[in-house]
C-alpha positions as CSV (number, residue, x, y, z in Angstrom):
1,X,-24.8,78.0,10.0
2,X,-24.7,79.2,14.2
3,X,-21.8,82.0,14.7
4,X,-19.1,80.6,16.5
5,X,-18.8,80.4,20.1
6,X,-15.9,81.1,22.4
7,X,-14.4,78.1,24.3
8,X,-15.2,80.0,27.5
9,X,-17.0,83.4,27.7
10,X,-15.4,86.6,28.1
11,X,-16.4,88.7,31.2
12,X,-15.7,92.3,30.9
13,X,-15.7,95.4,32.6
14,X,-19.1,97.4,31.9
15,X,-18.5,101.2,32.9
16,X,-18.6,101.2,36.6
17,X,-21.3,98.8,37.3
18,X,-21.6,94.9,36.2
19,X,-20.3,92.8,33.5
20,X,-20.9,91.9,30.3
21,X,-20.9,88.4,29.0
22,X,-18.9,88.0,25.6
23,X,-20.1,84.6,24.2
24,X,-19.5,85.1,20.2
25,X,-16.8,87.2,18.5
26,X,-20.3,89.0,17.3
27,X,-20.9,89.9,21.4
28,X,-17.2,91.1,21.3
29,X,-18.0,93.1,18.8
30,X,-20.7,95.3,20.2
31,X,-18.5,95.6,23.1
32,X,-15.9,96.9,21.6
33,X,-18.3,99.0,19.6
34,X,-20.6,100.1,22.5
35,X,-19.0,100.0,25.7
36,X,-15.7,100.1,25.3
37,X,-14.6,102.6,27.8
38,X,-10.6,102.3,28.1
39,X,-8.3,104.0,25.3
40,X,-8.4,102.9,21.8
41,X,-4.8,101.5,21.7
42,X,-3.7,99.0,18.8
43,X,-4.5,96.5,20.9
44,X,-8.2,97.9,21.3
45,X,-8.2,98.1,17.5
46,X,-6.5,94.8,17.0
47,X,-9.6,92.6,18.9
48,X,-12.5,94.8,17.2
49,X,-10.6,93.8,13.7
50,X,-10.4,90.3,15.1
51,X,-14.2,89.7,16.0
52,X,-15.3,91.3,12.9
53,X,-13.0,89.2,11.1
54,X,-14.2,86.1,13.3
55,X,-18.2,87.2,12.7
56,X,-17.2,87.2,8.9
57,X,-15.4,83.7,9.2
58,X,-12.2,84.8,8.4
59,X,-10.1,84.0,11.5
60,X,-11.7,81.5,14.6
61,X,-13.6,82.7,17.1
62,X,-10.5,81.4,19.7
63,X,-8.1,84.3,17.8
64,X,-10.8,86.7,18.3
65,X,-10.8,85.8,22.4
66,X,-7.1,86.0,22.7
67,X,-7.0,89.7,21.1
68,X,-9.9,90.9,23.4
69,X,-8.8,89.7,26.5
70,X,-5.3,91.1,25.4
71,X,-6.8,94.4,25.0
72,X,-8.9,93.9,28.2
73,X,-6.0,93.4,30.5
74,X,-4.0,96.1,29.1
């Protein structure tokens, strides 16, 4: 079975330079894991539970999106 996809990729700050492309809730993931470079609010903490929850097939990918981009524009 493929991972689940987001409807429409997420583009997100990376450090100072570029973007990075967040296609799965499993590329949300690392992001939020690896370069994650904003505070660790609840909302922060509320998408990484949501992708790893989405990765695991708990909740859809599209619940996963809304929390990051939540936490992104905060």
């Amino acid at each position: 079975m493929a991972p689940a996809s987001f409807s429409d990729p997420v583009f997100l700050k990376l450090h100072h330079a570029g973007s990075f492309r967040a296609r799965t809730p499993g590329e949300a993931f690392e992001y939020l894991e690896q370069h994650w470079s904003g505070p660790r609010t609840a909302h922060y903490r509320q998408a990484k539970v949501l992708c790893r929850a989405a990765v695991d097939g708990i909740v859809n990918a599209e619940t996963a999106r809304v929390a990051l981009i939540d936490a992104a524009e905060r």
